[in-house]
Every structure is written in structure tokens, then in C-alpha cells.
C-alpha angles and dihedrals in degrees: 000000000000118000090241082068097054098034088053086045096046088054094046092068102043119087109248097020090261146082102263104149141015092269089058092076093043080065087051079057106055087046087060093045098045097048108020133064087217119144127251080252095047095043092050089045085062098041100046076054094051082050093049099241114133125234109243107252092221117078125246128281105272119213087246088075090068121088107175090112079185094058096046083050096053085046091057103045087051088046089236095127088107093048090046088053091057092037089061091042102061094046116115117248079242087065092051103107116029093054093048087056096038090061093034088069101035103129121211096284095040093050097054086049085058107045079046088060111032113116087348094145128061109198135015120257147159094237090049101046089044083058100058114083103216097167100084146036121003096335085057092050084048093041080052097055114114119165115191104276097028134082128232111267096035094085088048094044093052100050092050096042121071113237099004114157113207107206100201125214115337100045141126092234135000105245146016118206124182086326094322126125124212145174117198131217138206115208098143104101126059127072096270115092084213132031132185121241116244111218122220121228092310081073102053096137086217082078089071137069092219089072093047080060090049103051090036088055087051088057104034078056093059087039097063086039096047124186132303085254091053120017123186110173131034097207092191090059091056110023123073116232095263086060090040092053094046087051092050089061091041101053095037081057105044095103094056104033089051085050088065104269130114121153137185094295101036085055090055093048097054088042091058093041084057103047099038078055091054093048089060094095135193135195086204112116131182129030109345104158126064127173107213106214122186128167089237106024131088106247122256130199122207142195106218141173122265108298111256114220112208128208095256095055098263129125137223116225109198119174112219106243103190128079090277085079094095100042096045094050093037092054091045088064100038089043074069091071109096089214095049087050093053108005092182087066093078104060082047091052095041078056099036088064092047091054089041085051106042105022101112145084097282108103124206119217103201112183106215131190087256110026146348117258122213102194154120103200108094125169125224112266109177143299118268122180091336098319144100131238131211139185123199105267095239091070100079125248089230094050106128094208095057115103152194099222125103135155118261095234090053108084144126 
């Protein structure tokens, strides 16, 4: 059987005769099943390359590294020796140490704890994970580990569910479970009862055309107003104050908010500026707005009545004269704005990037002040430095505890 042979048979049966998702490799695995005599190990060793994620070039822990007499003993007598084997071996090279030293100073208590909970539990889940009181006593000091490279939680994780393979820094997610995929997250710290989730480089908002809306109304916003050399709109002469407010905030955070960043207010405020566009109505129809362009003339730009068609092909051009002039002109341009057209669209596209960025097979185990949470449907929180941030759905949108602030190393 020649890898050419597997690899035209593994694309055959993906969709679009490529890896695209985590499931995809699943499929690699049933190929190898189906038509090689490969081992469980041999078979995870291709398919972690197919993924891209590189074998650690040091072996295993071995069980002679271990010198608690009193914990191998316990093992024995609870005929987990085998479990522990395959406990150690699937330990990444980052976990080395600091689980050598942990069972090294078990003492006796602590050693029987461990050999009851070691692999106890056969699959991940939400009701099981929710059972386990981590908070406290030695599951607590386990839940706590955190070699460099790993995440609190994984090394926990790892000891309680049979066959979890914990991939250590420089992969695509933090652990694999009975053919599920997870990445875990520690929100348990901190004085907020609920913090947003910061997204890596799959959430740059300059991925997403919401944010292209968002940067062209900032500066449609400075076109119709023009400079103090040469102004164009006084908005206070055509907006009434609830638009005029909107634009203040706006326009005192325009620095911060095109750098990337736009948080709960920020996101209220452009709401409201949206909808309180879309509420400056207009009987007009047709054609209102012309731009005037000559090789040796100074552009100008004109408010007109609708343009008239005459039988013979030709148009009439007539320039509005009254003080409807500005607001006509002025809600010609902003009706450009997707979001003032139709300011219910924002909040769907904001959503729209979260689902484009977390819909998958991938499953995230965050660990809460008040549960753990198996999912993968996440809302849209705010940006922050170019990124998005998320929060799992089942914590309420309303909720007063929830916030924006995360560290910058905590991040998906």
C-alpha cells in the first residue's frame, strides 16, 4: 500500500478534495483503518503530519523515572499500572518535568487519590466536568499545573479521561480525546465573574467586511464634514441632537476605534448613529447627488432634483435651490452606508464572523466561576487591538458581570 493510494483515497472522500476542517482528518483515519494494518500510534503519528504538527523528538516518560515506591505500589494493587503507562506516554515532552516531580512527592494519601482518579472517566462531557469539584484539594493543586507551553486544566484533564493527548505548545488545539478536538480555557481567576475570549489571527477584523463599513462610515463621516480650510456640511444645521451626539463620540473616538479597537460603547454609539441615519428620510427618488469634474476646474459637488430622461436620450441637470439642498445631498452619501440602509445588518455580520470563525469541529472547554462550558457558539463581544473577542452564547448577552477585559497572552 503506497501513500499515493491512501492519500488519492483520503481526498476522494472529502468534500472539496481537500483538508478543510478537523473532521476532515477523522476521515484520513478511517482510510488508514479501513485499508492499513497500522497501529492506533502509527496511524496518529501520520495524521499529526498530515496536520502539520511535528512528533517531539525526545521519548516518552518511562515509569522508571519515577521514584515514589509508594505510588507504583498503589498502581499495582488497583491494577492501573497499564493505564499509568499510557498516561505517561502520551504526555508532551513540555509536561516532562513537572509531572515527574508532582508524583515524585506524592505522599501516601495523595497517592491513593491519584491512582482513584486516574483515567476514571471514559469520555468528556459537560455533565461530567460539571461533577468534578476542581476548586479545591488535590484536584485544585492538579487543575493549577501549568508547565511553560500548556494551559491550566490540560494536565488535569489528562490524568481523569482515558486516552487524552495533550499536544503541547505549537499546535493547532490543545487536546485530542477519543477523536475529539479541544482547546481549554481558564477563566477562572481574575475578579470578573465573565471575560471575553480574545481570538488569535483567525479574528483580525480586517478579515471582515463589517469592519471595512465600519472604517468607510468614520470617513464618510469626515468627507460630508470636510476640513476647517474647507468646510462642506454643517451637521448642526441638518441633524437632529440624537445624530449629533452619536457623531461627537464618534469622532472623539476615531483614533482608537480605526486602530482596531471598538468596545461596548463604542458599539452603542455606532448602533444609534446608524439607526438615527436611517431615520432622516426623503420622498426624493431617482438620481439627487452629481460630482461636476473638469481638467481645469476645481470639482463641485451638487444636490439636484431627480434627473429628467427625454425622449431623445438626453438629461436635464437641475441644481435644488432651497434649504433642502444639505440634507438631501448629506443622506444621499450616508444612504451609501450599508449599516445606515439596513442598521439591523451589523449586529448579523458581527455574528456572522464569530460563526465563520468558530463553526467547526474544534470544541472549546472553558472552565467559568460558576461552570464549565463544552461548546463551540460563541457571540460577538467587542474588538480589541485588531481582534475580536467572543464569549460562549449560554451566558446571556444582558448579563452585568460579563467584560471586555482579557489578558494579551490569553488568547485563542
Amino acid at each position: 500500500m503506497t501513500i499515493e493510494t491512501i492519500l488519492t483515497e483520503w481526498c476522494y472522500r472529502l468534500k472539496n478534495g481537500y483538508p478543510e476542517t478537523d473532521s476532515d482528518y477523522n476521515i484520513l483515519n478511517n482510510v488508514l483503518s479501513e485499508i492499513t494494518t497500522l497501529s492506533e500510534h502509527d496511524r496518529d503519528v501520520i495524521i499529526n503530519k498530515a496536520r502539520g504538527i511535528l512528533p517531539q523528538i525526545t521519548e516518552s516518560v518511562k515509569r522508571t523515572s519515577i521514584e515514589n515506591v509508594i505510588l507504583i505500589q498503589t498502581l499495582e494493587q488497583e491494577n492501573k499500572i497499564e493505564e499509568f503507562d499510557r498516561f505517561l506516554e502520551l504526555l508532551p515532552t513540555d509536561a516532562d518535568m513537572i509531572i515527574i516531580n508532582l508524583l515524585n512527592s506524592l505522599d501516601q494519601a495523595r497517592c491513593i487519590e491519584f491512582t482513584r482518579i486516574l483515567y476514571s472517566y471514559d469520555n468528556i462531557s459537560e455533565d461530567v466536568l460539571n461533577s468534578i469539584d476542581f476548586r479545591s484539594g488535590f484536584l485544585n493543586e492538579l487543575f493549577k499545573l501549568e508547565p511553560k507551553g500548556l494551559g491550566k486544566g490540560e494536565l488535569l484533564l489528562a490524568i481523569l479521561f482515558q486516552n487524552s493527548n495533550i499536544n503541547g505548545s505549537g499546535s493547532s488545539y490543545d487536546m485530542d480525546q477519543n477523536g475529539r478536538t479541544y482547546e481549554i480555557k481558564d477563566y477562572t481567576g481574575g475578579t470578573a465573574k465573565f471575560s471575553s475570549i480574545r481570538l488569535g489571527t483567525k479574528g483580525s477584523v480586517t478579515k471582515f467586511s463589517f469592519w471595512d463599513e465600519i472604517v468607510t462610515t468614520l470617513k464618510r463621516i469626515d468627507q460630508l464634514r470636510g476640513t476647517i480650510e474647507n468646510p462642506k456640511f454643517n451637521f448642526h444645521d441638518i441633524f437632529h441632537d440624537e445624530l449629533l451626539q452619536a457623531i461627537d463620540y464618534l469622532d472623539s473616538r476615531k483614533t482608537f476605534i480605526l486602530a482596531g479597537n471598538l468596545n461596548f460603547k463604542d458599539n452603542k454609539m455606532l448602533q444609534t448613529f446608524y439607526r438615527e441615519a436611517n431615520s432622516l428620510k426623503s420622498d426624493i427618488e431617482g438620481f439627487t447627488n452629481v460630482i461636476l469634474r473638469g481638467p481645469n476646474a476645481t470639482p463641485v459637488e451638487l444636490s439636484i432634483e431627480p434627473i429628467t430622461t427625454h425622449s431623445d436620450g438626453s438629461i436635464t441637470i437641475k441644481p435644488i435651490e432651497d434649504d433642502s439642498r444639505s440634507l438631501t445631498y448629506v443622506n444621499t452619501e450616508l444612504r451609501r452606508l450599508k449599516y445606515v440602509r439596513e442598521p439591523e445588518l451589523l449586529n448579523d455580520d458581527l455574528q456572522e464572523a464569530v460563526d465563520t470563525i468558530t463553526n467547526g469541529d474544534l470544541q472549546l472547554i472553558v472552565f467559568r466561576k460558576d461552570r464549565v462550558r463544552i461548546t463551540n457558539e460563541f457571540r460577538f463581544v467587542v474588538c480589541d487591538a485588531g481582534r475580536i473577542r467572543i464569549i460562549e452564547k449560554s451566558i446571556g448577552a444582558d448579563d452585568s458581570e460579563l467584560t471586555e477585559e482579557l489578558n494579551e497572552e490569553d488568547e485563542w
